[in-house]
LOVOVEX-349005 format. One record per residue: x, y, z of N, C-alpha, C, O in turn; residue in three letters. Coordinates in steps of 0.2 Angstrom, whole numbers. Atoms other than C-alpha are relative to their C-alpha. Layout:
{{X, Y, Z}, {X, Y, Z}, {X, Y, Z}, {X, Y, Z}, ALA}
...
# end
This chain:
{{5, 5, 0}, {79, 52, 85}, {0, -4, 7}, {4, -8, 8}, UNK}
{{2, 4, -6}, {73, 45, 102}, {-2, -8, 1}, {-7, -11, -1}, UNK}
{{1, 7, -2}, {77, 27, 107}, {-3, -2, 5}, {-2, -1, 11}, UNK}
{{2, 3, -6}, {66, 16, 117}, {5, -6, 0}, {9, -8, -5}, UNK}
{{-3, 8, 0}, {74, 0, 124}, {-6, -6, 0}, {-10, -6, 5}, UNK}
{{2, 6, -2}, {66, -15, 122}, {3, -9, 1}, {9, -10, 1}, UNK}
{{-1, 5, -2}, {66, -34, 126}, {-4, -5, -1}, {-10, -5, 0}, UNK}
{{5, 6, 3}, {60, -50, 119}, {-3, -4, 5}, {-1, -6, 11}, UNK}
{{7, 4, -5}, {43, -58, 125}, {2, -7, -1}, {4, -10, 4}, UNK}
{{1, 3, 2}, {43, -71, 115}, {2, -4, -8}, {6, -1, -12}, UNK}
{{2, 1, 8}, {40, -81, 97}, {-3, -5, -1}, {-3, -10, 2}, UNK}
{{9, 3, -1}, {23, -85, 92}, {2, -2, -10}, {5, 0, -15}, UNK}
{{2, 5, 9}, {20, -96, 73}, {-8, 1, 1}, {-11, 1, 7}, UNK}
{{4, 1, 3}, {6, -97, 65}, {-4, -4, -4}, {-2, -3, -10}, UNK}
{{1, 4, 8}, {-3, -110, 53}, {-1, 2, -5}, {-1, -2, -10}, UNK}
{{3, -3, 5}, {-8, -96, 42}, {9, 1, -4}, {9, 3, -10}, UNK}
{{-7, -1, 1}, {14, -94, 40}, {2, -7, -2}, {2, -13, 1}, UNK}
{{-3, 7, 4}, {23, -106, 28}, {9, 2, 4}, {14, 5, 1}, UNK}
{{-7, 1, -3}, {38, -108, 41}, {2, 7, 6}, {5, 6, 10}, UNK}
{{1, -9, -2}, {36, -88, 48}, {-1, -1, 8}, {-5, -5, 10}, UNK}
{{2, -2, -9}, {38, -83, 68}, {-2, 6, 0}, {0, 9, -5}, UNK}
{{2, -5, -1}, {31, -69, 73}, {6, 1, 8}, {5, -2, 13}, UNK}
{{-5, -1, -8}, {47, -61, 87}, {-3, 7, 4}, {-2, 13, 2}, UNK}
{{3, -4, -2}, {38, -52, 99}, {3, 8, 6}, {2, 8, 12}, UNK}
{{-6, -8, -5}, {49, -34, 108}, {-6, 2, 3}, {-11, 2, 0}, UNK}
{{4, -3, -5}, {40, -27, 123}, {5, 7, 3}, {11, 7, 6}, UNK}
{{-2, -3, -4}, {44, -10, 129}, {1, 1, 5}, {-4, 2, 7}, UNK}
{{-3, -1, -6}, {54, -9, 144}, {-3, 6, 4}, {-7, 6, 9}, UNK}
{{5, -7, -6}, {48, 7, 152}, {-8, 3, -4}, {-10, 9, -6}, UNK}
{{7, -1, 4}, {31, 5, 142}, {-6, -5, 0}, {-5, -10, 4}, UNK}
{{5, 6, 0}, {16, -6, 139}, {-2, -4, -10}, {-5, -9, -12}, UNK}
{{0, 1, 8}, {17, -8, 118}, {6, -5, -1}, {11, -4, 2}, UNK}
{{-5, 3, 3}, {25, -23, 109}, {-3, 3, -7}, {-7, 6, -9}, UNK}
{{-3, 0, 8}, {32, -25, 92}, {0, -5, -1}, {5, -8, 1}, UNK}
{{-1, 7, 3}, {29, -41, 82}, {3, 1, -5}, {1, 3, -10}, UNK}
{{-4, 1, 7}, {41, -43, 69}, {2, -6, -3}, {5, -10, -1}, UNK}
{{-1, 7, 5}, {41, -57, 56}, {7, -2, -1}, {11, 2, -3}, UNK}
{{-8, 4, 2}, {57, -68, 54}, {1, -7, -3}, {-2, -11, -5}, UNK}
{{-2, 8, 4}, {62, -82, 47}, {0, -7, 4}, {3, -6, 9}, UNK}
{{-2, 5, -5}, {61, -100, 54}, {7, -2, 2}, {8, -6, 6}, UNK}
{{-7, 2, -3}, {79, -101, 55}, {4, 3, 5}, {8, 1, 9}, UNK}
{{-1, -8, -3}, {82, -82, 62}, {-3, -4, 8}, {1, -5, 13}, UNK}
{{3, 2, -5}, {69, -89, 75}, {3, -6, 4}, {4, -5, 10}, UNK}
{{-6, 6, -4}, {78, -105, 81}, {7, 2, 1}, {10, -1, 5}, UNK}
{{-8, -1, -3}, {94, -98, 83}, {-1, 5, 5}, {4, 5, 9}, UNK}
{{1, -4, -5}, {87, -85, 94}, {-4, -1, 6}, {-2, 2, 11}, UNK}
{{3, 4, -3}, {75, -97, 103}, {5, -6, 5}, {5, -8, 11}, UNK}
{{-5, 4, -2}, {91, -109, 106}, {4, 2, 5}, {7, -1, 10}, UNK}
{{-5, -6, -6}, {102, -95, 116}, {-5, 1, 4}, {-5, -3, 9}, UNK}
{{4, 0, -7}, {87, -89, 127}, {-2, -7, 4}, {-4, -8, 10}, UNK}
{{2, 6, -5}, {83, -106, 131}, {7, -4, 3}, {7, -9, 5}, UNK}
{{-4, 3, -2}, {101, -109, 134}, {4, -6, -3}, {10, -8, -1}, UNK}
{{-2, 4, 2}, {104, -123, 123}, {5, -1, -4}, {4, 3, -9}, UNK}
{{-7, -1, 6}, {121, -126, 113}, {-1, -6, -4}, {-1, -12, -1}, UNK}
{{0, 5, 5}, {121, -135, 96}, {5, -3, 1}, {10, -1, 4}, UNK}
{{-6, 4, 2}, {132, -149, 92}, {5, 5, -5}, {10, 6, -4}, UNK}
{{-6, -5, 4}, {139, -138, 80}, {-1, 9, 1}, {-6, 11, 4}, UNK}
{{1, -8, -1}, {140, -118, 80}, {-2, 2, -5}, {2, 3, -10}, UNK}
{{5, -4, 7}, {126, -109, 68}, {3, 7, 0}, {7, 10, 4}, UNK}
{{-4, -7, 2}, {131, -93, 61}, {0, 4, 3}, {6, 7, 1}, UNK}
{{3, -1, -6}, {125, -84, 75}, {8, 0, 5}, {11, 5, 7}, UNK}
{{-4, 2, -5}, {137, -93, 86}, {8, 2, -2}, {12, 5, 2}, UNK}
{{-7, -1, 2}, {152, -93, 73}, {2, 10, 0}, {8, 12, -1}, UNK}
{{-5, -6, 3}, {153, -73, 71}, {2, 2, 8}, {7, 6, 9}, UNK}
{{-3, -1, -5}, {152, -73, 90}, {7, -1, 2}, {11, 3, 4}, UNK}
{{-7, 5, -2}, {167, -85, 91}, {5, 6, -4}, {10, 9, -1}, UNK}
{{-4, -6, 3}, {175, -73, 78}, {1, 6, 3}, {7, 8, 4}, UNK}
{{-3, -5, -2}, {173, -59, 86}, {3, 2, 7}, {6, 6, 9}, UNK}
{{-5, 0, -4}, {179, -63, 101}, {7, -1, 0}, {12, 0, 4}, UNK}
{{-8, 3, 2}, {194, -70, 93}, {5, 6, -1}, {11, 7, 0}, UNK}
{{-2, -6, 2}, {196, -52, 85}, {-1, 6, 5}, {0, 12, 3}, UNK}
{{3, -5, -6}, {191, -44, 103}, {-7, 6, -1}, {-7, 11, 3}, UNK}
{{5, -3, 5}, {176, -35, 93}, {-6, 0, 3}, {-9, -4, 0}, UNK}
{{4, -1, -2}, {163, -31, 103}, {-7, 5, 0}, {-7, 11, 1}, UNK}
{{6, -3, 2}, {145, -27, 101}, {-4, 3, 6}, {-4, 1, 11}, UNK}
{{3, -7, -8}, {136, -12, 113}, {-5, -2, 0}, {-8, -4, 5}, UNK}
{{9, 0, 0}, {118, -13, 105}, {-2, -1, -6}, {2, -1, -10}, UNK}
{{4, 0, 4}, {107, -15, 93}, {-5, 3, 0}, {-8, 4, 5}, UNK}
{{4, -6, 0}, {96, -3, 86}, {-3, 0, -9}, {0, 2, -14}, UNK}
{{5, 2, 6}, {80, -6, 74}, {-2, 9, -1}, {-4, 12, 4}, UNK}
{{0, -7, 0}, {80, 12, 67}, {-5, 3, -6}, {-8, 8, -7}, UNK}
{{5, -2, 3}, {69, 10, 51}, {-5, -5, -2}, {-4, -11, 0}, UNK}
{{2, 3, 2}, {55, 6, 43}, {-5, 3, -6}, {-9, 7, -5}, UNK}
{{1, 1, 6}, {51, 5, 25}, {-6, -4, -5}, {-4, -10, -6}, UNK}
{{4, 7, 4}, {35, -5, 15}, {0, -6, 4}, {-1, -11, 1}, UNK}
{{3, 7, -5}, {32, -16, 30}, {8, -3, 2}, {9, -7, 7}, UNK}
{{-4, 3, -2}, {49, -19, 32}, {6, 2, 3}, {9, 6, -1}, UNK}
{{-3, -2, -3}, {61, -17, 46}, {7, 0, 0}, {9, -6, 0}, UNK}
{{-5, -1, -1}, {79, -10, 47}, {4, 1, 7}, {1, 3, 11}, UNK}
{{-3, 0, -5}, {93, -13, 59}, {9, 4, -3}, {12, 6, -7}, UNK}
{{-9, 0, 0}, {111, -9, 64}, {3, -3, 7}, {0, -2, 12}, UNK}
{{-2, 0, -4}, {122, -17, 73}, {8, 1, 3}, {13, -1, 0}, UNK}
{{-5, -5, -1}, {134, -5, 84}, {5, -5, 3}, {4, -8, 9}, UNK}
{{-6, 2, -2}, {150, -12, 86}, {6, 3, 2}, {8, 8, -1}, UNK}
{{-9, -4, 0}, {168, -7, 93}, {6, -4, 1}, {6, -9, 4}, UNK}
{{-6, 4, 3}, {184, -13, 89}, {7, 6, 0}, {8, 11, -4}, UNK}
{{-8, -6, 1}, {202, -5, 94}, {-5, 8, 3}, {-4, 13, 1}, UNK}
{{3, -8, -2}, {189, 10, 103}, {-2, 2, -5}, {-6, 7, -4}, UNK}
{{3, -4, 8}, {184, 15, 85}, {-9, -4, -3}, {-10, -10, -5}, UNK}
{{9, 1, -1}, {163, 13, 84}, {-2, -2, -7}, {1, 2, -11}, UNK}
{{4, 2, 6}, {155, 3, 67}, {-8, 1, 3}, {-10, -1, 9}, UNK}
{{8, 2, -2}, {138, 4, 64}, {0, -4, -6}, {2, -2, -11}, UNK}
{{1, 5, 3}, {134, -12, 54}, {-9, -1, -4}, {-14, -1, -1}, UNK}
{{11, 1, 3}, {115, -13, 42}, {2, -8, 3}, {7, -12, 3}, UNK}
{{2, 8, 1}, {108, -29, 45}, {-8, -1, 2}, {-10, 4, 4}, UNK}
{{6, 0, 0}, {89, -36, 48}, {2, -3, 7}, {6, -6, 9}, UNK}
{{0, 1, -4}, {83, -38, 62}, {1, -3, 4}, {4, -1, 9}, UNK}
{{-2, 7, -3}, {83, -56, 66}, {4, 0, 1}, {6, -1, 6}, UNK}
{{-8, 3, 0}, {100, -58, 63}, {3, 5, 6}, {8, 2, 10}, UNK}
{{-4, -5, -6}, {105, -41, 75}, {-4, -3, 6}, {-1, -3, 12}, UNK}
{{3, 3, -7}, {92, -50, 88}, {5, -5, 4}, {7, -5, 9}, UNK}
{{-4, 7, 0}, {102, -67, 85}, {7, 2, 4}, {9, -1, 8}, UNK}
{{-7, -3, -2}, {117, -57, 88}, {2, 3, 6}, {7, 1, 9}, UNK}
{{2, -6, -3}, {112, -45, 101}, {0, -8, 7}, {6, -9, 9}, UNK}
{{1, 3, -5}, {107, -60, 114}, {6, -4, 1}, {7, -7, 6}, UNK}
{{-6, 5, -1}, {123, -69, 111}, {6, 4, 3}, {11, 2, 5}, UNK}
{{-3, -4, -4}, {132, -53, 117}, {-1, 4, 7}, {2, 8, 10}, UNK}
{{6, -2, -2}, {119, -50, 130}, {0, 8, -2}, {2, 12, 3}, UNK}
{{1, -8, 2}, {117, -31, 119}, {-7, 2, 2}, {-13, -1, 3}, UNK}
{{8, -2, -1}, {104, -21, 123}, {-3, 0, -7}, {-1, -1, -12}, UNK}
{{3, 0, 9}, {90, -18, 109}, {-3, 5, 0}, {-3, 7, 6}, UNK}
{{3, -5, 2}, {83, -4, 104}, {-4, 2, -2}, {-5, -3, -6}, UNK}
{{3, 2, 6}, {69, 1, 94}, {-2, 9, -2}, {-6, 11, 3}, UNK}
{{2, -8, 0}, {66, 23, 88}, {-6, -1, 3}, {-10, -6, 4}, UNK}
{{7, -2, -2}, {52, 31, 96}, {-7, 0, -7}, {-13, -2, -6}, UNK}
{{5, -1, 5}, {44, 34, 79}, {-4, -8, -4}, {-9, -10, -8}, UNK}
{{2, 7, 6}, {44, 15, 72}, {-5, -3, 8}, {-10, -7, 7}, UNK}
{{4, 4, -7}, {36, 10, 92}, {-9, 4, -3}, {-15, 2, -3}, UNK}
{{7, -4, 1}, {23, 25, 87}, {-5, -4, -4}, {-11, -5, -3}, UNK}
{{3, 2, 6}, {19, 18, 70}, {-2, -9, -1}, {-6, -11, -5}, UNK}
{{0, 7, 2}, {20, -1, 72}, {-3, -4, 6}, {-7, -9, 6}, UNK}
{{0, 5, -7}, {20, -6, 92}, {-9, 0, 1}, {-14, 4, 1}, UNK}
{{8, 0, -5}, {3, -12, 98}, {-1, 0, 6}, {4, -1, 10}, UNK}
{{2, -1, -7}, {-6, -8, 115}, {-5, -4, 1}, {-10, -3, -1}, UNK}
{{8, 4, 0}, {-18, -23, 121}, {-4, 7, 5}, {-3, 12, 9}, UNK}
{{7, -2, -3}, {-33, -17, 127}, {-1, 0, 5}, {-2, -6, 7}, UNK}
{{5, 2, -5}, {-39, -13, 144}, {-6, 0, 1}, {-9, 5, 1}, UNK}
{{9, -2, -2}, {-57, -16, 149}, {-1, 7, 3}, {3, 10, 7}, UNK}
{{3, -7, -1}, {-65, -2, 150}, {-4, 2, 8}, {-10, -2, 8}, UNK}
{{4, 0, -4}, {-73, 3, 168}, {-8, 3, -1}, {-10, 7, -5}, UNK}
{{7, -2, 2}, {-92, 5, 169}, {-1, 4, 2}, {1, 5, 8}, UNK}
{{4, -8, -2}, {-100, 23, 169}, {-4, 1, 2}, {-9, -1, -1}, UNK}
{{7, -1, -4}, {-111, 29, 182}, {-4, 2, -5}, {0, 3, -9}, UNK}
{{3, -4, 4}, {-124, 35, 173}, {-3, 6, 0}, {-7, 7, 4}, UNK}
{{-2, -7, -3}, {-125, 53, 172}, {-8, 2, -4}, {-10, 0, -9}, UNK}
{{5, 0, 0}, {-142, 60, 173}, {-1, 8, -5}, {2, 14, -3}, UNK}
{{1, -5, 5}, {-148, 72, 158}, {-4, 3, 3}, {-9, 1, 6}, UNK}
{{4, -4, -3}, {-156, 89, 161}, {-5, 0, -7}, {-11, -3, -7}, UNK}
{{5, -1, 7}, {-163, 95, 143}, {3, -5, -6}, {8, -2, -9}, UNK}
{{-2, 5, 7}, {-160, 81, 129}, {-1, 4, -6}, {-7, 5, -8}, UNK}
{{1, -6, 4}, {-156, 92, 115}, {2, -5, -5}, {6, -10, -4}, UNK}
{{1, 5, 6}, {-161, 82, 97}, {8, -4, -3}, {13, 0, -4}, UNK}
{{-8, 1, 3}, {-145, 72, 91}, {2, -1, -6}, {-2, -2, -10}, UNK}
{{0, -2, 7}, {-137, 74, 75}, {2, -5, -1}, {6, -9, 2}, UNK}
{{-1, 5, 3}, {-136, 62, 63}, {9, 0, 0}, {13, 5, -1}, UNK}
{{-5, 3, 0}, {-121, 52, 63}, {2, 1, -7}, {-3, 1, -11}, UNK}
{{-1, 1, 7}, {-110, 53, 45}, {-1, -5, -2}, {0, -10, 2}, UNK}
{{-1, 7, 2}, {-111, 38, 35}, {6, -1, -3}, {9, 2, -8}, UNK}
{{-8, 1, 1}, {-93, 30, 36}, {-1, -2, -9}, {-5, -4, -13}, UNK}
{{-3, 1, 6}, {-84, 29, 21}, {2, -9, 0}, {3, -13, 5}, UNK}
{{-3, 9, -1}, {-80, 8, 14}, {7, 2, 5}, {7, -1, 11}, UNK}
{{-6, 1, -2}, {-63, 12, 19}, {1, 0, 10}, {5, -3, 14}, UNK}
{{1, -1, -9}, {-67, 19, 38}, {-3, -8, 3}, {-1, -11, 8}, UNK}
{{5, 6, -2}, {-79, 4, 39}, {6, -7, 0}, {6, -10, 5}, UNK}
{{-3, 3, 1}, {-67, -7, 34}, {9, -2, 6}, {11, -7, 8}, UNK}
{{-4, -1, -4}, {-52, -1, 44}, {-4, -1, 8}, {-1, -4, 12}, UNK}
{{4, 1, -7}, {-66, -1, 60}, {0, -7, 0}, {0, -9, 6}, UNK}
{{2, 6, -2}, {-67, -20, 59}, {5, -3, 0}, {7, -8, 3}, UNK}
{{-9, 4, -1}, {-48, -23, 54}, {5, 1, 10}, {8, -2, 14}, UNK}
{{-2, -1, -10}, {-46, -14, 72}, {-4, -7, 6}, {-1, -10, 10}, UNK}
{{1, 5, -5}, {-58, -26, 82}, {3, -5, -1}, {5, -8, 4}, UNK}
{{-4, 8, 0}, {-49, -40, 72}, {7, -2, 3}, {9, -7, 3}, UNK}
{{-6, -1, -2}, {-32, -33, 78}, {-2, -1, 8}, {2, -5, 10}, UNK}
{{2, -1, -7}, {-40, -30, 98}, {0, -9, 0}, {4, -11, 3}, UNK}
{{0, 6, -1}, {-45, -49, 96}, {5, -4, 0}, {6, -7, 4}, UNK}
{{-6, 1, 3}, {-29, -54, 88}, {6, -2, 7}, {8, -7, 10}, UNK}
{{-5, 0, -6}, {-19, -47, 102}, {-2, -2, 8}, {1, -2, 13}, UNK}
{{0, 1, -7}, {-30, -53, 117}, {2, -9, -1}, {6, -12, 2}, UNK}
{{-3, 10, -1}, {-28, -72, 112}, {5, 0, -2}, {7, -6, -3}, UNK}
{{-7, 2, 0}, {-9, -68, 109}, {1, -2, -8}, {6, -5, -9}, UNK}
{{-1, 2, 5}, {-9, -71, 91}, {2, 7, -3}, {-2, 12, -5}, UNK}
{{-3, -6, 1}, {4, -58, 86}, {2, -3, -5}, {5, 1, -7}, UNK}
{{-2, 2, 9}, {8, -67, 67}, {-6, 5, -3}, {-5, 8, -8}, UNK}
{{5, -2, 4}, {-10, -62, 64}, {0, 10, 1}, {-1, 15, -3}, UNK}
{{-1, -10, -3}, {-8, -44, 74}, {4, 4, -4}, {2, 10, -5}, UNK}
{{-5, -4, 6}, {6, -40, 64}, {-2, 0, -9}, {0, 5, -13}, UNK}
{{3, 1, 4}, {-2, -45, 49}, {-6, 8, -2}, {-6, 11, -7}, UNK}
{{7, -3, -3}, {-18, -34, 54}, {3, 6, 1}, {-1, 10, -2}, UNK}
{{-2, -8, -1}, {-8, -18, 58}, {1, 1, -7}, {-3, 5, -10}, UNK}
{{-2, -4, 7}, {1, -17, 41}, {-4, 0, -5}, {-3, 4, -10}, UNK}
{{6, -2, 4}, {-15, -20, 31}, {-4, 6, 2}, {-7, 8, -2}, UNK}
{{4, -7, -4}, {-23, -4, 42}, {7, 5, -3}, {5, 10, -6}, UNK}
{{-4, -3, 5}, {-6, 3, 36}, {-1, 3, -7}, {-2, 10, -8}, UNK}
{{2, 1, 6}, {-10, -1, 18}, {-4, 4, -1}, {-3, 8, -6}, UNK}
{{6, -2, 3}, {-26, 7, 18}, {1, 10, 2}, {1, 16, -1}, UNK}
{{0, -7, -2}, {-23, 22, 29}, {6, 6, -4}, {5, 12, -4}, UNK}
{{-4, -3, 4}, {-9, 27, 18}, {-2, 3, -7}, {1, 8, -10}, UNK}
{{4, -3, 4}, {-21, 25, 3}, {-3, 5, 1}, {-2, 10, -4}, UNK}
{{5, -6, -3}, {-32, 37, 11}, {2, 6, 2}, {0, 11, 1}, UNK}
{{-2, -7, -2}, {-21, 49, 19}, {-4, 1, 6}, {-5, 7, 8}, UNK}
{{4, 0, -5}, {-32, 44, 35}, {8, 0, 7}, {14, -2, 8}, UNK}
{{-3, 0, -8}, {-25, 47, 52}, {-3, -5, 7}, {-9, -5, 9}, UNK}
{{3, 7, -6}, {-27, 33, 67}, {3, 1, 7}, {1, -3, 12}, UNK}
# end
């Protein structure tokens, strides 16, 4: 299974989210991110380290670092390897005494972890295929190319509700991701999920 590396853009909220960050991974030798939904607490403890600030007290986060330093225990990387029903799996790969654990844990929490070891992040090639977005470039304008004999054109199919439906969840995801609203974007991909899975459609 082919890892990409990634690296955190950002973390975008929403009003449409009761407390919810959307955490946004950007592939390092690519152009597709990955929104992933977290928790408002997952997200302030992750927001806190990149911005460098230290609580009066030490969050969970903080205490298992202290720990594992204490126990010399240190983490290599982090590596988001599944995804199941909208919802994304982690491990974080640790070593201790030279002998490798791989640890389950969600996401946020291996992120939370990962930046306070500065670990790298990882994300498989198949979860970027299926999940990551690509914003949109304008399109360049086509000379226009001079027809010899116009041969009658054939009627277009008439889309299916579901094609039709998936066609407008796409422009709504293209808009989504030009104004930066990656809560809504990720929203937006996994209902086009939803449907294409009904379907047995391919995108």
């Amino acid at each position: 299974m082919n890892k990409l590396q990634v690296d955190i853009l950002g973390l975008s909220t929403s009003p449409h989210t009761n407390g919810a960050y959307a955490l946004i991974l950007y592939e390092v030798e690519g152009k597709r991110k990955l929104p992933i939904i977290i928790g408002g607490f997952e997200a302030q403890a992750i927001a806190l380290k990149l911005e460098n600030i230290k609580p009066p007290r030490p969050f969970t986060h903080d205490l298992f670092k202290q720990i594992a330093d204490a126990f010399s225990l240190q983490v290599n990387e982090v590596y988001i390897d599944e995804l199941h029903n909208e919802t994304f799996y982690a491990k974080v790969i640790c070593e201790m005494n030279g002998t490798v654990h791989e640890i389950d844990a969600r996401p946020s929490d291996a992120i939370a972890i990962a930046v306070r070891f500065s670990a790298p992040i990882f994300v498989s090639e198949e979860i970027m295929d299926e999940a990551g977005i690509v914003e949109e470039q304008p399109k360049e304008e086509e000379a226009p190319v001079e027809e010899e004999d116009e041969l009658p054109e054939k009627p277009e199919p008439e889309p299916t509700g579901d094609e039709t439906r998936i066609d407008e969840l796409h422009r709504k995801l293209e808009e989504a991701i030009n104004s930066e609203d990656y809560e809504e974007a990720a929203r937006l991909r996994d209902e086009i999920s939803r449907i294409k899975g009904r379907t047995g459609g391919e995108g």
